[in-house]
TIZATOR-914317 format. One line per 8 residues: number of its first residue (from 1); their letters; for each residue x negated, y, z of C-alpha. Coordinates in pm, 1 decimal, always signed. Layout:
NUM = a = X/Y/Z ~ ...
This chain:
1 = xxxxxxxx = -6636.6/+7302.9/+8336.6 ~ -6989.9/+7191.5/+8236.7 ~ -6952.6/+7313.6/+7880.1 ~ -6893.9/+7666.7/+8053.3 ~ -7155.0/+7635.6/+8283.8 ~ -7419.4/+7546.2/+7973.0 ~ -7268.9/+7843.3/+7713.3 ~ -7240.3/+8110.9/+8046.8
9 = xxxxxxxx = -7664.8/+8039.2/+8115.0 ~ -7930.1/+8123.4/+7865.8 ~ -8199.9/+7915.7/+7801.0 ~ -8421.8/+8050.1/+8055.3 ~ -8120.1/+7965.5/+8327.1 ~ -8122.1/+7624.8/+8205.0 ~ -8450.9/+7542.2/+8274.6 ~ -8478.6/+7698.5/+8625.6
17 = xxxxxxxx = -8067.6/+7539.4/+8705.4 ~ -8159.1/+7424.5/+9071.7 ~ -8472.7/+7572.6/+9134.0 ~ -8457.4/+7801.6/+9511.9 ~ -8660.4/+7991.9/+9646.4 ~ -8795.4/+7778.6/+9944.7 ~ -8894.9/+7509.4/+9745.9 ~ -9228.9/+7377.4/+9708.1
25 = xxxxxxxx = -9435.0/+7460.9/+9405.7 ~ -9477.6/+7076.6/+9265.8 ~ -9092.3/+7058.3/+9352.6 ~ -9036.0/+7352.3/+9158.9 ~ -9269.0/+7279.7/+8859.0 ~ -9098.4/+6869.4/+8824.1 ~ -8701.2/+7028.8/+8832.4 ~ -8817.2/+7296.5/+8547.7
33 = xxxxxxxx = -8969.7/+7041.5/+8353.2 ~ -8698.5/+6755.0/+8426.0 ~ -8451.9/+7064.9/+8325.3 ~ -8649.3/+7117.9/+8007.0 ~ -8671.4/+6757.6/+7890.1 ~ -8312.2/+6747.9/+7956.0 ~ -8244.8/+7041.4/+7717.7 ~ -8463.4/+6898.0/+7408.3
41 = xxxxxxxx = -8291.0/+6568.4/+7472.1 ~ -7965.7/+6720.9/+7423.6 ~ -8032.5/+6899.0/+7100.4 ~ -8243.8/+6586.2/+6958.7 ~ -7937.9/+6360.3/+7084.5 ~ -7664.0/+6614.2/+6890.2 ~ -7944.1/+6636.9/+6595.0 ~ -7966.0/+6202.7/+6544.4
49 = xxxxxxxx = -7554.3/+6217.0/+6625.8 ~ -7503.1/+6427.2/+6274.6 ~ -7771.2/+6268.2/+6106.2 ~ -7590.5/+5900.0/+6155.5 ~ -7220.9/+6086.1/+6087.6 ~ -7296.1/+6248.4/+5781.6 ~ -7496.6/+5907.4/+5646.0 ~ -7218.1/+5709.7/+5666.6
57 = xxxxxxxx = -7275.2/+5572.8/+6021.7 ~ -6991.1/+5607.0/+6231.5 ~ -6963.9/+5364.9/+6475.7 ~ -7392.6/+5435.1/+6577.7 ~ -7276.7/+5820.5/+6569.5 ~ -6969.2/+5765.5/+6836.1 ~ -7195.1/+5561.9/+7025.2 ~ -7528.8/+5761.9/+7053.9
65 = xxxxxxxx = -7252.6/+6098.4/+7117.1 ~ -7212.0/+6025.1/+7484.3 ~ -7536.7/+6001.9/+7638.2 ~ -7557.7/+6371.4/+7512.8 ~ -7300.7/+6455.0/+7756.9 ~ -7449.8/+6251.5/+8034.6 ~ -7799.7/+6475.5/+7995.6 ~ -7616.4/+6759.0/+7981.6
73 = xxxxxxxx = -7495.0/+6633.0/+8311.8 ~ -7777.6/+6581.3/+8474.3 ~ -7896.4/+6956.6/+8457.5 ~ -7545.4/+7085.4/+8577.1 ~ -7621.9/+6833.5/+8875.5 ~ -7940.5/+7006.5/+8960.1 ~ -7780.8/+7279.7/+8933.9 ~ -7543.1/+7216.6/+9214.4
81 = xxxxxxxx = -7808.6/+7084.4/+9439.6 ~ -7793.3/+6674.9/+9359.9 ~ -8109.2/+6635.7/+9292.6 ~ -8122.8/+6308.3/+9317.7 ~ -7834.9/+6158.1/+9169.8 ~ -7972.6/+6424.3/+8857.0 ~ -8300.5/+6281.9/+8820.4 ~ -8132.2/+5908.9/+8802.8
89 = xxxxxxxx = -7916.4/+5958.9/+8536.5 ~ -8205.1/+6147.4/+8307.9 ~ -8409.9/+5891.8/+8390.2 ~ -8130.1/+5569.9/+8300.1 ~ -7929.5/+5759.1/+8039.2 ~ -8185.1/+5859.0/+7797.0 ~ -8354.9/+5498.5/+7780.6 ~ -8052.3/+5317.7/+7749.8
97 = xxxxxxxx = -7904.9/+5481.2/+7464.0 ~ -8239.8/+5450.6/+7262.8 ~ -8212.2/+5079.1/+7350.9 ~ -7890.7/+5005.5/+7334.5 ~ -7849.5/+5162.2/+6969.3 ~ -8185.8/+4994.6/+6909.4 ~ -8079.1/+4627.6/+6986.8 ~ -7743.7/+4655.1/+6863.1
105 = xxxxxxxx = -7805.2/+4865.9/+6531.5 ~ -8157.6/+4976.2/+6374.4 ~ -8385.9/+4784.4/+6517.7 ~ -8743.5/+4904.6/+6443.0 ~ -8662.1/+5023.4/+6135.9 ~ -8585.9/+5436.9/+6221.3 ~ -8899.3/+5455.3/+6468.6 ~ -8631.3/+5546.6/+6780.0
113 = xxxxxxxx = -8824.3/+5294.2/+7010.6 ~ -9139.4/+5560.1/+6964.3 ~ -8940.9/+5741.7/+7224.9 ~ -9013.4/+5487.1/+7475.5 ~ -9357.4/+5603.3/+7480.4 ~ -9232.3/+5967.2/+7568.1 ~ -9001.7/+5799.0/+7831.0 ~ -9292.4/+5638.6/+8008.8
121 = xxxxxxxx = -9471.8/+5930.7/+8108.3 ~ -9176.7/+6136.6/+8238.6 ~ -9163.5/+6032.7/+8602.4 ~ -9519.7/+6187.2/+8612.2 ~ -9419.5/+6543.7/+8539.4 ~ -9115.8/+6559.9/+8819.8 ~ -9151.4/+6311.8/+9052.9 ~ -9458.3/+6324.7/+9318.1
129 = xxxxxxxx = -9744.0/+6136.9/+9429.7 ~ -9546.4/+5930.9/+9717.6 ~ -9324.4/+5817.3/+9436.9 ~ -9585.7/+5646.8/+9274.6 ~ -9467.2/+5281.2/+9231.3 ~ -9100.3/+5387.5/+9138.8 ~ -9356.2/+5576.7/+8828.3 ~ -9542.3/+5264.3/+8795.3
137 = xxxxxxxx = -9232.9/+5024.8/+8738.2 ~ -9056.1/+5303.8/+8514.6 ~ -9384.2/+5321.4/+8274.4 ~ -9402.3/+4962.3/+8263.5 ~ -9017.0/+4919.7/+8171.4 ~ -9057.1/+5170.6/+7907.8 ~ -9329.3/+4990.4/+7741.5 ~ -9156.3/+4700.5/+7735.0
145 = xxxxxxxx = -8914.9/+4832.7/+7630.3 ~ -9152.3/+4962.2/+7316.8 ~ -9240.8/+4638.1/+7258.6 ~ -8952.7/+4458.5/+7240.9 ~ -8777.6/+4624.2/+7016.0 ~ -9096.2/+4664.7/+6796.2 ~ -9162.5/+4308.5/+6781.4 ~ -8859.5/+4094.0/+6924.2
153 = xxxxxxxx = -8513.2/+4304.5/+6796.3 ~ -8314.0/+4190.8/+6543.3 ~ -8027.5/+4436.4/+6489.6 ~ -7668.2/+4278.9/+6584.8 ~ -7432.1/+4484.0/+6363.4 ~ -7672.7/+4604.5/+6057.9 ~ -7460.6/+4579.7/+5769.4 ~ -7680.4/+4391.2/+5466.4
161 = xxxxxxxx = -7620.0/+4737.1/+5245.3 ~ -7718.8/+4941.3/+5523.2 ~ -7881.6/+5293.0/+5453.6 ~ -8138.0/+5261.7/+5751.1 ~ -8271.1/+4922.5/+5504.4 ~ -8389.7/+5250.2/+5283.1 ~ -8746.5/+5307.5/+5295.6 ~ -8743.5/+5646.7/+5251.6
169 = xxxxxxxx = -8434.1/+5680.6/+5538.6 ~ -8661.8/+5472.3/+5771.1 ~ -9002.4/+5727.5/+5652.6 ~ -8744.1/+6014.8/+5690.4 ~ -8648.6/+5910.9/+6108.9 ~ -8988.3/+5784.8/+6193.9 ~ -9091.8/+6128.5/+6119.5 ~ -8858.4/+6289.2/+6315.6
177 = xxxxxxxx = -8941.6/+6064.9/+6603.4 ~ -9305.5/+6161.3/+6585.6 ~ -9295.9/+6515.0/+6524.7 ~ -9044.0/+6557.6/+6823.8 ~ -9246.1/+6326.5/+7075.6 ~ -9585.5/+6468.9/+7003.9 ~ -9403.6/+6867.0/+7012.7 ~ -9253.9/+6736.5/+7362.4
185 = xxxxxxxx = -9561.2/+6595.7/+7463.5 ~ -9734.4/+6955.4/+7315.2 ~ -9475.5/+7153.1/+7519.5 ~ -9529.7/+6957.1/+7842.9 ~ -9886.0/+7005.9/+7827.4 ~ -9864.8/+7392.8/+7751.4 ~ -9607.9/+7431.5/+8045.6 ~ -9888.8/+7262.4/+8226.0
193 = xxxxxxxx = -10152.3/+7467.9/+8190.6 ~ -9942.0/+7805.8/+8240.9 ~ -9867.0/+7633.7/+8590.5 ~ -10220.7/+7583.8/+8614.6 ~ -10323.8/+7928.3/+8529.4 ~ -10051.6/+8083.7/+8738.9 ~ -10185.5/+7876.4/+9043.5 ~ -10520.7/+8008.3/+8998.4
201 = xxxxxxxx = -10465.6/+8346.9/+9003.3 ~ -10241.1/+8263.9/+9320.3 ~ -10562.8/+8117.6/+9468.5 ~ -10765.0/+8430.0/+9383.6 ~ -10454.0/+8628.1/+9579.8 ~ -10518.3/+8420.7/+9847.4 ~ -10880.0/+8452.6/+9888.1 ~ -10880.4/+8830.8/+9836.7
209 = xxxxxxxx = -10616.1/+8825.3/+10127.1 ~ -10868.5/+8630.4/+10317.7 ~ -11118.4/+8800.1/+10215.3 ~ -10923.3/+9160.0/+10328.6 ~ -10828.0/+9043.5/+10636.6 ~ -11153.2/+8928.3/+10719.7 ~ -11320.2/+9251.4/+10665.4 ~ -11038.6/+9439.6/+10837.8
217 = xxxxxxxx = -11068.7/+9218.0/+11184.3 ~ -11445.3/+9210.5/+11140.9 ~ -11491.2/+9588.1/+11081.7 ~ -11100.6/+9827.2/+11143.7 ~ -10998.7/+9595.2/+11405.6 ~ -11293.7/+9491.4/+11591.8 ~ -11412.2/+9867.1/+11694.7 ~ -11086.1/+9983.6/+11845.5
225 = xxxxxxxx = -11008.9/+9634.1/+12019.8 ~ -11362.5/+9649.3/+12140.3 ~ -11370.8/+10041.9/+12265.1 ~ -11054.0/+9955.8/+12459.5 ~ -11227.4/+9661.8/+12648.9 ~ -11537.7/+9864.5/+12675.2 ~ -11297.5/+10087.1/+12873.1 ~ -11067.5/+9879.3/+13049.2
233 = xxxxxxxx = -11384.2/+9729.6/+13225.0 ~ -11496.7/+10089.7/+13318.7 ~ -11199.7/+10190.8/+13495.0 ~ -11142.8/+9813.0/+13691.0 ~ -11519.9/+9894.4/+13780.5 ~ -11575.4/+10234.7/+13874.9 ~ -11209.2/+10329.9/+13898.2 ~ -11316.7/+10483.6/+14270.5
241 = xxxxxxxx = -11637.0/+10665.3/+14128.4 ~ -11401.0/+10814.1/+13794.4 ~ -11209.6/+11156.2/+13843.0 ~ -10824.3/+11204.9/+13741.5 ~ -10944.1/+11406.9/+13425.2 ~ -11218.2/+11116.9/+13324.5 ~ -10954.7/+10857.9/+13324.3 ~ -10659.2/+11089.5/+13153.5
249 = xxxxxxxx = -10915.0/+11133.1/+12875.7 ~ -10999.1/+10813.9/+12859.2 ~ -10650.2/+10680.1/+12886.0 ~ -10569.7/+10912.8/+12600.0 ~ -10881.8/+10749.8/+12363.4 ~ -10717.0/+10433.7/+12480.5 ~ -10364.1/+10527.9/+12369.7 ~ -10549.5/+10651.0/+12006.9
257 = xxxxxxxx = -10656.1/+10317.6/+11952.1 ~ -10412.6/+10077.5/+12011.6 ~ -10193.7/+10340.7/+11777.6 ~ -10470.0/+10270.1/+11528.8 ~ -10461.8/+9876.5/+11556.8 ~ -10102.1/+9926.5/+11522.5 ~ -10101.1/+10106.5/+11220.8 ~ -10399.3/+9871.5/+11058.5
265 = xxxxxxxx = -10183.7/+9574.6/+11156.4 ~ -9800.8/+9717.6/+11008.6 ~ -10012.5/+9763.7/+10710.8 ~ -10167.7/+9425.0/+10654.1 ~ -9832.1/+9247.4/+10765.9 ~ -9635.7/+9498.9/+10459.8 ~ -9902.1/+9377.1/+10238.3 ~ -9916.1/+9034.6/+10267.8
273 = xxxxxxxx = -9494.9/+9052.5/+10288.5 ~ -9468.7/+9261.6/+9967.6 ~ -9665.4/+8992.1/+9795.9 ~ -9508.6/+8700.8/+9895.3 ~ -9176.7/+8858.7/+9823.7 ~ -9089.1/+8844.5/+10190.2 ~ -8895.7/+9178.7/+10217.2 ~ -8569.9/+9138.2/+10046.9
281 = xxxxxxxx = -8411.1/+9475.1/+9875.4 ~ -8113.7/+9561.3/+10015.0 ~ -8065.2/+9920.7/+9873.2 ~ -7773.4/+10165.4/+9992.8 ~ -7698.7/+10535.4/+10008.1 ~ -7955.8/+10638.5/+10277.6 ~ -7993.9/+10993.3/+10468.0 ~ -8342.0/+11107.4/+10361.4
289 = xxxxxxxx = -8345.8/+11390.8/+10635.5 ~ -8279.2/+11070.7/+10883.1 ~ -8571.1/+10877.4/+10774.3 ~ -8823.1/+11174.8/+10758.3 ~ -8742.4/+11259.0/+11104.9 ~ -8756.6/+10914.5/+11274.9 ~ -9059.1/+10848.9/+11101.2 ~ -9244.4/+11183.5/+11196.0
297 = xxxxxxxx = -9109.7/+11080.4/+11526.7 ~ -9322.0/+10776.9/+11523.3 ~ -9629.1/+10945.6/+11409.7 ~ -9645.7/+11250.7/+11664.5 ~ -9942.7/+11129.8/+11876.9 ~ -10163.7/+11148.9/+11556.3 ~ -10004.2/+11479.5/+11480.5 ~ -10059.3/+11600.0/+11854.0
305 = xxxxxxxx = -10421.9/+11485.8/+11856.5 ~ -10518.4/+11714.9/+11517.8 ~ -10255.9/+12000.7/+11617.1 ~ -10062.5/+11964.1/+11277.0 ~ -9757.5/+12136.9/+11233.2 ~ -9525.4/+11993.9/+11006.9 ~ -9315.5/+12224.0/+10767.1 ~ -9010.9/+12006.2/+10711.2
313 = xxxxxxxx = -8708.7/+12148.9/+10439.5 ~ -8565.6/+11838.2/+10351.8 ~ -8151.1/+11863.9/+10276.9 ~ -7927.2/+11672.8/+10460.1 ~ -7716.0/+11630.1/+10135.2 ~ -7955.0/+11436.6/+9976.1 ~ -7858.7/+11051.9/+10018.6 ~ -8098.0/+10873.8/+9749.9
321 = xxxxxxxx = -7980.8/+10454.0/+9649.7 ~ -8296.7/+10276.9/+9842.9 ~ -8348.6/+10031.7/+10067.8 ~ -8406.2/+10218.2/+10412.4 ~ -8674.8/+9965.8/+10536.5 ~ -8899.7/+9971.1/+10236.3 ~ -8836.6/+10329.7/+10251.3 ~ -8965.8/+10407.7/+10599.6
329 = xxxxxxxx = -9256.0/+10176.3/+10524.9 ~ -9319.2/+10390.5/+10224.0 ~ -9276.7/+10758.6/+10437.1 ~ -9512.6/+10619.5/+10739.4 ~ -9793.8/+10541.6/+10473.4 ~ -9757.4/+10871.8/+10263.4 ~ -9728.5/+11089.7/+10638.6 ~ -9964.6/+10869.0/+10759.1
337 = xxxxxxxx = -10235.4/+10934.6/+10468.9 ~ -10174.2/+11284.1/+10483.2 ~ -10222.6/+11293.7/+10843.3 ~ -10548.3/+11163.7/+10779.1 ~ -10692.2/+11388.6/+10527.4 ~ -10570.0/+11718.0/+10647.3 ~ -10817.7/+11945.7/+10825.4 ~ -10736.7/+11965.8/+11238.2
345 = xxxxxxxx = -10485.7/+12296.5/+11315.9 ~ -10319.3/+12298.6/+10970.3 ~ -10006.2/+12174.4/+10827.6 ~ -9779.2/+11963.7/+10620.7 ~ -9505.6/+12037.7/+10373.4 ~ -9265.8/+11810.8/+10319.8 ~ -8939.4/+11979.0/+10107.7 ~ -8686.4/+11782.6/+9859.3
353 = xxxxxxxx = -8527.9/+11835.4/+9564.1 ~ -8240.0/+11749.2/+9337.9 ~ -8393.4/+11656.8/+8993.2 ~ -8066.6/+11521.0/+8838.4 ~ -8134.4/+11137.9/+8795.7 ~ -8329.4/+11144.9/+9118.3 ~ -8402.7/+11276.0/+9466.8 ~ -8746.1/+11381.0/+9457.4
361 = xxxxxxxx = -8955.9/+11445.0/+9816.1 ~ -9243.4/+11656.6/+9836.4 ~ -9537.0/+11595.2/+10041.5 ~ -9828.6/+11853.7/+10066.8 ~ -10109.9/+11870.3/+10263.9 ~ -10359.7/+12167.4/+10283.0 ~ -10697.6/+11876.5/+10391.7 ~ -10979.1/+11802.1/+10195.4
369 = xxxxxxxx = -10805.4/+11653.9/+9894.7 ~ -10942.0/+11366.9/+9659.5 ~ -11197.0/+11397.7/+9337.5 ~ -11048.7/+11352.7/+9029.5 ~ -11255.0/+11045.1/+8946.7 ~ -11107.5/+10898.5/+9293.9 ~ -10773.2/+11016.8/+9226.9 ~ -10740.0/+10807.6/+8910.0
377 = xxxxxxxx = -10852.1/+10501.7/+9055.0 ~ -10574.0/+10583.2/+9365.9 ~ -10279.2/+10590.7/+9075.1 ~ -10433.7/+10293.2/+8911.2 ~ -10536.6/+10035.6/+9149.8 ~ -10307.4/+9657.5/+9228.3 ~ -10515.6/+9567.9/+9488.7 ~ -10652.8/+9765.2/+9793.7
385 = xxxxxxxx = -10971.4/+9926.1/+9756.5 ~ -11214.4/+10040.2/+10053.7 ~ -11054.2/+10309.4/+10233.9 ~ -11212.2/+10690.2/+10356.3 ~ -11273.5/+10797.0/+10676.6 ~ -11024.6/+11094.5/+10796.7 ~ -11147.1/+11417.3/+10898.3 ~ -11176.4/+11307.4/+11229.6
393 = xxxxxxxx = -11290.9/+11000.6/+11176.7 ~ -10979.3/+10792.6/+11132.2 ~ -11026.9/+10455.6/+11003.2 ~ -10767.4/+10319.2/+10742.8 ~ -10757.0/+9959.9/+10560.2 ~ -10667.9/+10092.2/+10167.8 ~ -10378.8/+9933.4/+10223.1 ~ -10096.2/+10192.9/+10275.9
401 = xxxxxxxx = -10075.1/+10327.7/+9972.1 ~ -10083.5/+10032.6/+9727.6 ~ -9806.6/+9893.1/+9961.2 ~ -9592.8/+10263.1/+9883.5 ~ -9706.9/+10266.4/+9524.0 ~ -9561.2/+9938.1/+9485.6 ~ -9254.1/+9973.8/+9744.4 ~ -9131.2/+10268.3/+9564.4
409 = xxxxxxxx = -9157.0/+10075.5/+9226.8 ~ -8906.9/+9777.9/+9364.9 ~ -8647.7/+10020.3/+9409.2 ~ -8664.9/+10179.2/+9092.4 ~ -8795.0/+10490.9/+9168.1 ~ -9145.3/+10672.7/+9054.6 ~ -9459.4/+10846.0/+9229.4 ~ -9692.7/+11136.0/+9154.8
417 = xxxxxxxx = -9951.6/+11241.6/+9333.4 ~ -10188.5/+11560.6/+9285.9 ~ -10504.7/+11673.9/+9429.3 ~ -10745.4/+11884.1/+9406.3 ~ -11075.8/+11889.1/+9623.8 ~ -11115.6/+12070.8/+9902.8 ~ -10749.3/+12252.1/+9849.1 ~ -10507.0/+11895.2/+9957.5
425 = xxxxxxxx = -10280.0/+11671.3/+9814.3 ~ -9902.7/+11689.0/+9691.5 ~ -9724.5/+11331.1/+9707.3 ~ -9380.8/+11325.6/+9504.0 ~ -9186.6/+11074.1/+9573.0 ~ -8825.6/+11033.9/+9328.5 ~ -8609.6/+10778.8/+9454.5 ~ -8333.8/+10688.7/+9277.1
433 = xxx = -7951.6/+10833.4/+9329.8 ~ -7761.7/+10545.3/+9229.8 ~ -7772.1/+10219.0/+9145.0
């Protein structure tokens, strides 16, 4: 069953065998690297099993062959979740057979107690901080360990004609147990400082979404909230003094902005979700005349407001594979945008299409369109950039389309977008039509 498991994973499954997706980073970082060890112990274990086989060393050969098996083990335990009873038998196995084959047959003489040294420093890659004195008595057996058999073994069963008495045998294993504890101590290090650099540029994420959502409470946020206080205290105050058309207007200005701290806050929360991989993709045949309508449904105050007419043609035989969530985020940003940028009393196309491999949607506005220069950095940019004001003044957070752009790329599908100033912008959408 384990030999399965080990020849139906690559290499790349090996090392991540147990790791989840709630786990903790460190957690994370000590099973890859526990799962690693494990792997180069294997094939070094097979590697000195052949070597002692094929120099006339039997018996050392059948006994060094098990612990291979035991290693192997361990990463089919972390796989399956026993994480625990995993990191015990790495941590026992692999000592014991160099010391064990050590006392009873070579001695110092092949360099196998070098390995000791590699031992030692194992517990600080996987295990953590509140661990430390389990670390501190595992080093200190190890190095004992080391300096036992360098100074105090005298092999039990070492034959008098013995190959491993050979000097150039004993130069030949020595140098196999350097190269491969300095390369494992090379590799550690390396996997190291990718972790390193990979948590960096998570910290600069983080402070750019600090940073973002800073600047939208202090500046998007902070002038509707505030114009809807301003207001609420002017009607509790002069509520007797204010006529029925005074307050409908003003009711209305108050509806416009808590639909625009809605819209500022969906977008922040689908940003900081798409980036932490919080929305899961969980694509199906979905009925793109549906999710148009519902979601023009959601945006007809801001239509209302700017007297926009939309033109809709969109074919109720056209069921694209997406995920309908990340698809209706994707529609309210694109509608949304072109909403925003299209001239008060004018309209929006939205049509769709049959291209073959995908179902394409059109979106075309007839606003004030986007520079070229301004266009290009649109199509290009990761992160949100500062947003435009609408044509009436709408504020935005440069957030909805990076969140499409990049919504429409987890579900395999592709975006275009034209523009031309002072003429509009056409938004193409081609989602997929199977999986």
């Amino acid at each position: 069953m384990i030999y399965s498991f080990l020849m139906r994973l690559g290499i790349r499954n090996l090392v991540y065998a147990g790791v989840t997706k709630g786990m903790s980073l460190e957690t994370s970082h000590g099973l890859q690297i526990a799962n690693f060890a494990s792997l180069i112990a294997v094939i070094v274990n097979i590697g000195y099993t052949l070597l002692f086989y094929f120099s006339g060393h039997t018996l050392v050969a059948l006994t060094n062959a098990p612990s291979a098996f035991f290693i192997a083990l361990s990463i089919y335990l972390n796989h399956k979740k026993f994480y625990r009873v995993s990191k015990f038998l790495l941590f026992v196995t692999v000592p014991l057979a160099v010391f064990v084959i050590s006392v009873l047959f070579i001695g110092n003489l092949l360099g196998g107690h070098i390995y000791f040294l590699l031992f030692a420093i194992l517990p600080f890659t996987n295990l953590s901080y509140s661990d430390r004195y389990l670390i501190a008595v595992y080093f200190i057996i190890n190095i004992f360990c080391f300096f036992y058999v360098e100074y105090f073994t005298v092999p039990l069963f070492l034959p008098a004609n013995s190959s491993f008495l050979d000097v150039h045998t004993q130069s030949l294993f020595r140098g196999i147990a350097v190269a491969v504890t300095f390369s494992a101590l090379s590799f550690v290090l390396l996997y190291f400082l990718r972790n390193t650099h990979r948590n960096q540029a998570e910290l600069v994420k983080t402070n750019l979404y600090k940073d973002k959502i800073f600047s939208i409470l202090a500046h998007d946020l902070k002038g509707p909230i505030g114009s809807m206080g301003t207001f609420l205290g002017i009607l509790v105050e002069q509520k007797n003094n204010m006529s029925e058309e005074d307050v409908i207007k003003g009711l209305k200005e108050l509806q416009k902005n808590a639909n625009q701290s809605y819209v500022i806050l969906e977008n922040v929360l689908d940003w900081v979700r798409k980036d932490s991989n919080k929305i899961r993709y969980q694509p199906d045949h979905v009925k793109l005349h549906r999710l148009v309508r519902e979601t023009l449904d959601l945006l007809q105050i801001q239509c209302s407001e700017k007297q926009i007419v939309f033109e809709v043609n969109v074919s109720e035989e056209h069921f694209p594979y997406a995920d309908e969530r990340m698809t209706s985020t994707v529609l309210r940003n694109v509608f949304s945008n072109a909403i925003k940028f299209s001239n008060p009393n004018s309209r929006i196309k939205i049509d769709s299409k049959d291209s073959g491999e995908f179902i394409e949607l059109h979106v075309q506005d007839f606003g004030i369109g986007i520079a070229k220069n301004k266009l290009e950095e649109i199509l290009k940019q990761v992160q949100p950039s500062s947003s435009s004001f609408g044509t009436m003044g709408e504020k935005g957070t440069g957030l909805g389309l990076v969140v499409a752009f990049d919504l429409i790329r987890q579900q395999n599908g592709k975006f275009d977008m034209e523009s031309e100033l002072g003429f509009g912008t056409k938004f193409t959408i081609h989602l997929p039509k199977v999986n």
